[in-house]
C-alpha positions as CSV (number, residue, x, y, z in Angstrom):
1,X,11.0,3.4,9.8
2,X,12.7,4.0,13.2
3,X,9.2,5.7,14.4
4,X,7.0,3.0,13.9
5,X,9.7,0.1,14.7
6,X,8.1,-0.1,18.2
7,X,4.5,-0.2,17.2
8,X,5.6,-3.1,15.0
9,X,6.8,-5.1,17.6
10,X,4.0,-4.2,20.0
11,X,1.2,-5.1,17.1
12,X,-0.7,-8.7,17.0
13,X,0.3,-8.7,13.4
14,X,3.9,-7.3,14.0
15,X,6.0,-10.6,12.7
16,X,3.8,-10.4,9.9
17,X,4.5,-6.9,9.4
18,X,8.2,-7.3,10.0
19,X,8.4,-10.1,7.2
20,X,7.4,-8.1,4.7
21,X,9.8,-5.3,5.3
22,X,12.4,-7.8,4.7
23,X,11.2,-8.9,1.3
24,X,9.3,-11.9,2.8
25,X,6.1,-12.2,1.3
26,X,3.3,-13.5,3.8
27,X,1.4,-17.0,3.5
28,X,-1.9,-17.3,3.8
29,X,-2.2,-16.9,7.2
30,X,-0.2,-14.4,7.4
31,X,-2.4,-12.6,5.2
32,X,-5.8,-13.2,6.9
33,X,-4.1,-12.0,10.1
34,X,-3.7,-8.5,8.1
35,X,-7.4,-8.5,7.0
36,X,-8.6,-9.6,10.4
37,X,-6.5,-7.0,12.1
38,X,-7.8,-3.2,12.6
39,X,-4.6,-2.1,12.8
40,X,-5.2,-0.1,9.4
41,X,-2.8,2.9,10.1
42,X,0.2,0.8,10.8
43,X,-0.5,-1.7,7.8
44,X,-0.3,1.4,5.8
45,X,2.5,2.9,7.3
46,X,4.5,-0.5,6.5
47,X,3.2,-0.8,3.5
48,X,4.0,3.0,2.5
49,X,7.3,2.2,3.3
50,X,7.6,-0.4,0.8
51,X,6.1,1.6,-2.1
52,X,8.4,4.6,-1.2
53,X,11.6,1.7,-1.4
54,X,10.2,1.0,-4.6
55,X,9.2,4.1,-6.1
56,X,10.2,7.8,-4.3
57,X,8.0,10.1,-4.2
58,X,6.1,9.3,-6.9
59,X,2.6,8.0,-8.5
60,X,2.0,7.1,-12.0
61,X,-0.9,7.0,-14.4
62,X,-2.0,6.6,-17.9
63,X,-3.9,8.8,-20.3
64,X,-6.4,6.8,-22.1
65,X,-10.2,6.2,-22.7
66,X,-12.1,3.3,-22.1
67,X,-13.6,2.0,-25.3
68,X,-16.8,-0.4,-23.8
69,X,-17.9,-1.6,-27.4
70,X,-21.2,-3.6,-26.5
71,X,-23.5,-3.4,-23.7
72,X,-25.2,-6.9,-24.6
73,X,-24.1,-9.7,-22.4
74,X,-25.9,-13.0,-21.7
75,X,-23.9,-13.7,-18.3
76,X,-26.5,-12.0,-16.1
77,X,-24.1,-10.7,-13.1
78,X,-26.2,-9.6,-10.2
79,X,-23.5,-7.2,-9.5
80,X,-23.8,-5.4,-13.2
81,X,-25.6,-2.1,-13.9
82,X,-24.4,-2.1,-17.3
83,X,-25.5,-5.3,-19.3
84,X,-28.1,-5.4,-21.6
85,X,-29.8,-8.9,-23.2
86,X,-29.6,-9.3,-26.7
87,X,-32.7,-7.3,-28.5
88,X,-33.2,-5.8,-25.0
89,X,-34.0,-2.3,-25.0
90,X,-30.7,0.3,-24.8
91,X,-28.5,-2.3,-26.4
92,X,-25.8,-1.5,-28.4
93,X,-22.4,-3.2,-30.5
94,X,-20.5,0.4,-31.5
95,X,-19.2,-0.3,-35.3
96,X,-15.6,-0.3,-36.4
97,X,-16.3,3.1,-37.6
98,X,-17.3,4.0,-34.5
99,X,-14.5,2.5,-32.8
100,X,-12.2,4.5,-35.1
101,X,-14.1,7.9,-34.8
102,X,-13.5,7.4,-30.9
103,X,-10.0,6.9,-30.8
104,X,-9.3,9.0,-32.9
105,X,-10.8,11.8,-31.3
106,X,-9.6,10.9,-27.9
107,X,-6.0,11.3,-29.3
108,X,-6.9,14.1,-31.1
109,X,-8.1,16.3,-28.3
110,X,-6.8,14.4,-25.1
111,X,-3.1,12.9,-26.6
112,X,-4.3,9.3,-25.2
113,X,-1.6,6.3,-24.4
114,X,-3.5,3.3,-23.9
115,X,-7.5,2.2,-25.2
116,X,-9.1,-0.3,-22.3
117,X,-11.4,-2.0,-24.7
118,X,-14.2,-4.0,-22.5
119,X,-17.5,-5.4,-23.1
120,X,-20.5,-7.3,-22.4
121,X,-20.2,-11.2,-23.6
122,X,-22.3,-11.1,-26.4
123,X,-23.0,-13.8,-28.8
124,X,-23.3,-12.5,-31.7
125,X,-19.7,-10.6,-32.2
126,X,-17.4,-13.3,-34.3
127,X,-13.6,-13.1,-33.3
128,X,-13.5,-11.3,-36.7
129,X,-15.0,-7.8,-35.4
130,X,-12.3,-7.8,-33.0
131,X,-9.4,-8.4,-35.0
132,X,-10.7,-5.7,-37.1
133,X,-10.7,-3.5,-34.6
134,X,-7.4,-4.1,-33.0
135,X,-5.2,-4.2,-36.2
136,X,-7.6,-0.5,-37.3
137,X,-5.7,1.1,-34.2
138,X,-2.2,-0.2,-34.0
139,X,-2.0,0.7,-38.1
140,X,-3.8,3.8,-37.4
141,X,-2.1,5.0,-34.2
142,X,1.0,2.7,-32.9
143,X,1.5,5.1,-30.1
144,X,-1.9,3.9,-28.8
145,X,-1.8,0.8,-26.5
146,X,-4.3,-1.8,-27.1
147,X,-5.5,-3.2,-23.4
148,X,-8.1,-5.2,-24.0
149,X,-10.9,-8.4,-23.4
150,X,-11.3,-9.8,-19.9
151,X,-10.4,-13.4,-19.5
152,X,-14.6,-13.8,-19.2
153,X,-14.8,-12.2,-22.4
154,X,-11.6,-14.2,-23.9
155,X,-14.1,-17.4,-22.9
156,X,-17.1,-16.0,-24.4
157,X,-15.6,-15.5,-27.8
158,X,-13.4,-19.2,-27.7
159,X,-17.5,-20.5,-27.4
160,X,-19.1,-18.6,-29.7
161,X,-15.8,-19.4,-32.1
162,X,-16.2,-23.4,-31.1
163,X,-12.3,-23.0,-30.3
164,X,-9.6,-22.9,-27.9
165,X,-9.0,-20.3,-25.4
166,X,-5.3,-20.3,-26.5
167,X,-6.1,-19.5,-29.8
168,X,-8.4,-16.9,-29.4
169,X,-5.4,-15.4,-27.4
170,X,-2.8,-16.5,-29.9
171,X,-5.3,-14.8,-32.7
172,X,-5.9,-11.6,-30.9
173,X,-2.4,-10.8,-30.3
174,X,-1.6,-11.6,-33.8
175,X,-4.1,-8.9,-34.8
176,X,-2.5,-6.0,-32.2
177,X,-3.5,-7.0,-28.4
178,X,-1.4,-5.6,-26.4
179,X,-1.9,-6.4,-22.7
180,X,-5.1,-8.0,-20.8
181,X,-7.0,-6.6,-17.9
182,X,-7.8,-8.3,-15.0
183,X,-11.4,-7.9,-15.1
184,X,-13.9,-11.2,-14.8
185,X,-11.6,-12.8,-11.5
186,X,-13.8,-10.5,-9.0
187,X,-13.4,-13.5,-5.6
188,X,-11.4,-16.1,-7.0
189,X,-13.2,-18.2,-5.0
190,X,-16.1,-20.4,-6.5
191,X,-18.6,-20.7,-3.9
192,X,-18.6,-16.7,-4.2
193,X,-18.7,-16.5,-8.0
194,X,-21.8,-19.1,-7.9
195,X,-23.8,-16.2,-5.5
196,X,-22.9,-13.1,-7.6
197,X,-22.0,-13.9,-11.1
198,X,-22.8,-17.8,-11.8
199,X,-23.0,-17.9,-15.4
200,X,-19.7,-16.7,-15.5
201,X,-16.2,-18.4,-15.9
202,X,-14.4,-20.7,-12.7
203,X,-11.8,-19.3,-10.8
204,X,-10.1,-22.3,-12.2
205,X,-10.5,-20.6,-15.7
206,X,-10.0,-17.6,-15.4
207,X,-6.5,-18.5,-14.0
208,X,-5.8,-20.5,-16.8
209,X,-6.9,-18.1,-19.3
210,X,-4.3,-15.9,-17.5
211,X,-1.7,-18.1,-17.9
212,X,-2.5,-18.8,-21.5
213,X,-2.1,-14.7,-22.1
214,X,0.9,-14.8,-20.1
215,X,2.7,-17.6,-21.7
216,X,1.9,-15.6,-25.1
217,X,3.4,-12.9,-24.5
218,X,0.7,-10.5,-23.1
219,X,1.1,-9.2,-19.8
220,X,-2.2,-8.7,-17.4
221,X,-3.5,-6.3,-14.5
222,X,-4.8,-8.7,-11.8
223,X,-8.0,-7.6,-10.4
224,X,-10.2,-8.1,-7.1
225,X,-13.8,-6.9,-6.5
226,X,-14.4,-7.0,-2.8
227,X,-17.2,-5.8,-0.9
228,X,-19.9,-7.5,-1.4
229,X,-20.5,-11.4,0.1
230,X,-17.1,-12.5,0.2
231,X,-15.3,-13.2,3.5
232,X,-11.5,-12.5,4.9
233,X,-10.6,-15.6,4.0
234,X,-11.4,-15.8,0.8
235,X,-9.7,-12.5,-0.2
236,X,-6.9,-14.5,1.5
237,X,-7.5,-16.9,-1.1
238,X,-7.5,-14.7,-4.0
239,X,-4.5,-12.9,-2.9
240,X,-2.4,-16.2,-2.7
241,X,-4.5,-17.6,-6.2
242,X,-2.9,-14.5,-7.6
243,X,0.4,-14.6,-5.9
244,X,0.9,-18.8,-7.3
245,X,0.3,-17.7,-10.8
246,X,2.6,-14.7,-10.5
247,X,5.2,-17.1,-9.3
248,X,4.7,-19.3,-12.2
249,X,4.4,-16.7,-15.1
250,X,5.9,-13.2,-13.9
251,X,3.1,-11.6,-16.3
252,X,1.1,-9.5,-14.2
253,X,1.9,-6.0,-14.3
254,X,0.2,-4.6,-11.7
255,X,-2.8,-5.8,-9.2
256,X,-5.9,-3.4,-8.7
257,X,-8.6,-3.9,-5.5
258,X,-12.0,-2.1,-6.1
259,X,-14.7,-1.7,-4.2
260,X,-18.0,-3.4,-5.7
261,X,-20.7,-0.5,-6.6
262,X,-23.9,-1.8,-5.5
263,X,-26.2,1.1,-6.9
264,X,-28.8,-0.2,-9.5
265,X,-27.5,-3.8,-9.8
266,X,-29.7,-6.8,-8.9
267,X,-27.1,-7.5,-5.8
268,X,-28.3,-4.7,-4.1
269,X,-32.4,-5.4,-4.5
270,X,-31.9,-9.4,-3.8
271,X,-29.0,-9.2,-0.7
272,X,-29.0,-6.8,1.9
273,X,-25.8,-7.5,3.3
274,X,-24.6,-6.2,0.2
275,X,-26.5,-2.9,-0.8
276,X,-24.0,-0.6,0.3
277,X,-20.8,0.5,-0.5
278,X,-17.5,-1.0,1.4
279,X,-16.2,2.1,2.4
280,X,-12.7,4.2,2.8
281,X,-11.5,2.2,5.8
282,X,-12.0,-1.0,3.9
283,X,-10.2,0.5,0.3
284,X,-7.2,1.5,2.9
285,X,-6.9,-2.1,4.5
286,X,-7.3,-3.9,0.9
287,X,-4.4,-1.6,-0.7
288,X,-2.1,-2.1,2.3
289,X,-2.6,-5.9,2.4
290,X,-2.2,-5.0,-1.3
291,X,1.0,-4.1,-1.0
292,X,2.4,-5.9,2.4
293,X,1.2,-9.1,0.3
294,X,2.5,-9.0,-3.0
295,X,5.2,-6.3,-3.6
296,X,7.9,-9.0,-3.7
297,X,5.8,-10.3,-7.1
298,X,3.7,-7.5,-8.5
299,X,5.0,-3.8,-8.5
300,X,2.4,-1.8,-8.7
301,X,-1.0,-1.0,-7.2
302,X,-3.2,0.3,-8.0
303,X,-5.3,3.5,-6.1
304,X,-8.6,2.8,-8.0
305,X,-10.2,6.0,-7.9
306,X,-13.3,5.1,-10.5
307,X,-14.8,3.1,-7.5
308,X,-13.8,4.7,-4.6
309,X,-13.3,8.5,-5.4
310,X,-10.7,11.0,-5.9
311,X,-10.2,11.7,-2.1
312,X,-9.9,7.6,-1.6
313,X,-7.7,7.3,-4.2
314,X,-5.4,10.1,-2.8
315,X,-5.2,8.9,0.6
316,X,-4.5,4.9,-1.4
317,X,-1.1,6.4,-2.2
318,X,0.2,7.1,1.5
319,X,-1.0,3.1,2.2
320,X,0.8,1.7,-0.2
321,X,-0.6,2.5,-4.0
322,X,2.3,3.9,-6.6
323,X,-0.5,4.2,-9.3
324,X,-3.6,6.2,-9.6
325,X,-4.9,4.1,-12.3
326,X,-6.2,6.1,-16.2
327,X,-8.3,8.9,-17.2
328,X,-10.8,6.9,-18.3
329,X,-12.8,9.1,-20.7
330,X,-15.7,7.7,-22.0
331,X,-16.5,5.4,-19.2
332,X,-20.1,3.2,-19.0
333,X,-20.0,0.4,-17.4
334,X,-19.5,2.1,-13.4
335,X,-21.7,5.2,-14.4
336,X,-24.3,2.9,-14.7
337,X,-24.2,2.9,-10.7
338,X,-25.0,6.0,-10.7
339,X,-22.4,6.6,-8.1
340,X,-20.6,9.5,-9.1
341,X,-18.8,10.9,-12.7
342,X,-16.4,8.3,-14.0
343,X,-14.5,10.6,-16.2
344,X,-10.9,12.5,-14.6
345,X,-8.7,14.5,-16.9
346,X,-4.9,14.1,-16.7
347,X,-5.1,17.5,-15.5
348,X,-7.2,17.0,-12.4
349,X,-4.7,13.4,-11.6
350,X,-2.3,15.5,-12.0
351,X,-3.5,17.7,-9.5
352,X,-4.7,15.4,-7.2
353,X,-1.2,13.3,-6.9
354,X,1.0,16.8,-6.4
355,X,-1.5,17.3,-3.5
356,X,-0.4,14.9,-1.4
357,X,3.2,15.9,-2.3
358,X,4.2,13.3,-4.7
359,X,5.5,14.0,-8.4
360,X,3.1,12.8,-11.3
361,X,4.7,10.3,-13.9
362,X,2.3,9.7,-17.2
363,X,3.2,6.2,-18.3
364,X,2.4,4.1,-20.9
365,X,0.7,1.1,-21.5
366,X,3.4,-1.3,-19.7
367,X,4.0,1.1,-16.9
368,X,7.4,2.7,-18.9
369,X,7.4,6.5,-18.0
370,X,6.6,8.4,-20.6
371,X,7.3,12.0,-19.0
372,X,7.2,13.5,-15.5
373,X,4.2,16.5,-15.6
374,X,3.1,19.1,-13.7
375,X,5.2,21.1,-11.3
376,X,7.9,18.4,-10.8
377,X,8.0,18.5,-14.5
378,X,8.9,22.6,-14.5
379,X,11.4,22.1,-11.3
């Protein structure tokens, strides 16, 4: 760190900087002064540092497929490609059947660890279809970890079940839930949830839902979707919504920043200022304040490479990223975009991680190692 302790101290964010190399995690302020800065190469470089302390030379992922089990949704996000309404034409629930013949082929030919199970809200799946469904794969395949429902989705099903978000929770972890992904905070701000998804939950409950997981046992990813209307500050504010819970519960596992697609969605026909992609500068600046601004609470984050690319996702790992996220066979929901294929092999992680000289670690679903692979694996 000697080579860059100069540019610290000469940099408009350098206190900031310096804070968080000592374990201090910065307040809010501190972290709209990051996202305000262009100092992008020196964020990284500190925040590189802090992921090397943590972790070596090393990145991890997860084998797995993800499992999107109904395209109908009645929430009507303008920045969705996927959904379909109820009836609509190209709507689909898969059957437990199907659920079964796709995991078990996916472990079959590809020797997955983890099934992300995600959805559209749709009205007319009882909390029955997915207990089924969950209790099917940890009998059928315990090696299998269950990730699964977005907090949204949690809400959905507590509606159309005239219950309780908590037991919903309580219900679905009975039946084999594992961990919850962070999907359905996007800008834990309201005033930007009410312009791009506002039939969807509150920030307000979607932290609380979170908690609710938390406090029953089931550890979360916590999620952002920038790019699209929201400003510095209210990243700030999601960073610091995030980091308040984290204090309070411990049960986030890892937090993941990705870059809103705005191909085919009804953002990018209705707001201008939003019909184009954030960029690689932007993913660089939102994994080092990543980093910088929650390392002392979450451990890892997340490179995100369905959104941003294999190249992006590469370069996320010198800036502060320890993990480049799952294989993701079988995914729907970003294809929809358009944007570019949505399906990487363990192989080509693999290869992509030893690239920029780090060793690959397959991991399971709560981020335990399961083996080393590739070269560093043979060494």
């Amino acid at each position: 760190m000697s080579q860059i302790a100069e540019q610290i101290r000469s940099s408009g964010i350098g206190d900031v900087l310096e804070g968080a190399l000592r374990g201090e995690r910065p307040d809010r302020d501190g972290c709209l002064r990051l996202l305000e800065s262009d100092d992008v190469h020196l964020m990284g470089m500190a925040a590189g540092h802090l992921a090397a302390k943590r972790f070596g030379k090393k990145a991890s992922f997860v084998n797995n497929i993800i499992l999107n089990y109904t395209n109908v949704c009645v929430t009507d996000c303008k920045f969705c490609a996927f959904y379909r309404p109820p009836g609509g034409p190209g709507a689909y629930t898969l059957t437990l059947q199907e659920i079964e013949a796709r995991v078990r082929t996916a472990r079959e030919s590809f020797g997955i660890r983890q099934v992300l199970i995600q959805g559209g809200h749709n009205p007319d799946l009882r909390i029955e279809y997915y207990e089924e469904a969950f209790r099917m794969m940890r009998e059928r395949y315990p090696e299998v970890g269950v990730h699964g429902l977005s907090a949204s989705e949690i809400d959905a099903i507590a509606g159309v079940e005239g219950t309780s978000t908590r037991e919903v929770i309580g219900r679905l972890r009975e039946a084999g839930l594992q961990s919850v992904p962070g999907a359905g905070a996007e800008i834990l701000v309201d005033a930007v949830k009410r312009e791009i998804s506002p039939n969807k939950i509150t920030s307000a409950q979607w932290l609380r839902i979170m908690r609710e997981a938390h406090e029953a046992g089931l550890p979360a990813s916590a999620t952002m979707m920038y790019g699209h209307v929201e400003s510095d500050r209210d990243v700030a504010d999601h960073l610091c919504s995030i980091a308040a819970l984290q204090e309070r519960t411990g049960g986030f596992m890892a937090f993941i920043p990705w870059s809103f697609e705005p191909n085919n969605t009804p953002m990018q026909r209705e707001n201008p200022s939003a019909a184009y992609g954030a960029g690689g500068g932007r993913l660089l600046k939102m994994i080092a304040v990543s980093r910088l601004c929650l390392d002392a609470l979450i451990p890892h984050v997340q490179s995100s490479w369905l959104t941003n690319g294999v190249g992006m996702a590469q370069l996320a790992l010198r800036y502060g990223a320890d993990d480049f996220g799952g294989t993701l066979i079988g995914e729907e929901v970003v294809s929809c975009t358009g944007a570019r294929s949505t399906e990487l092999t363990d192989g080509r992680i693999i290869g992509a991680i030893e690239r920029m000289g780090y060793a690959a670690e397959e991991r399971d679903n709560f981020y335990n190692r399961v083996r080393i692979r590739g070269g560093a694996a043979a060494a």
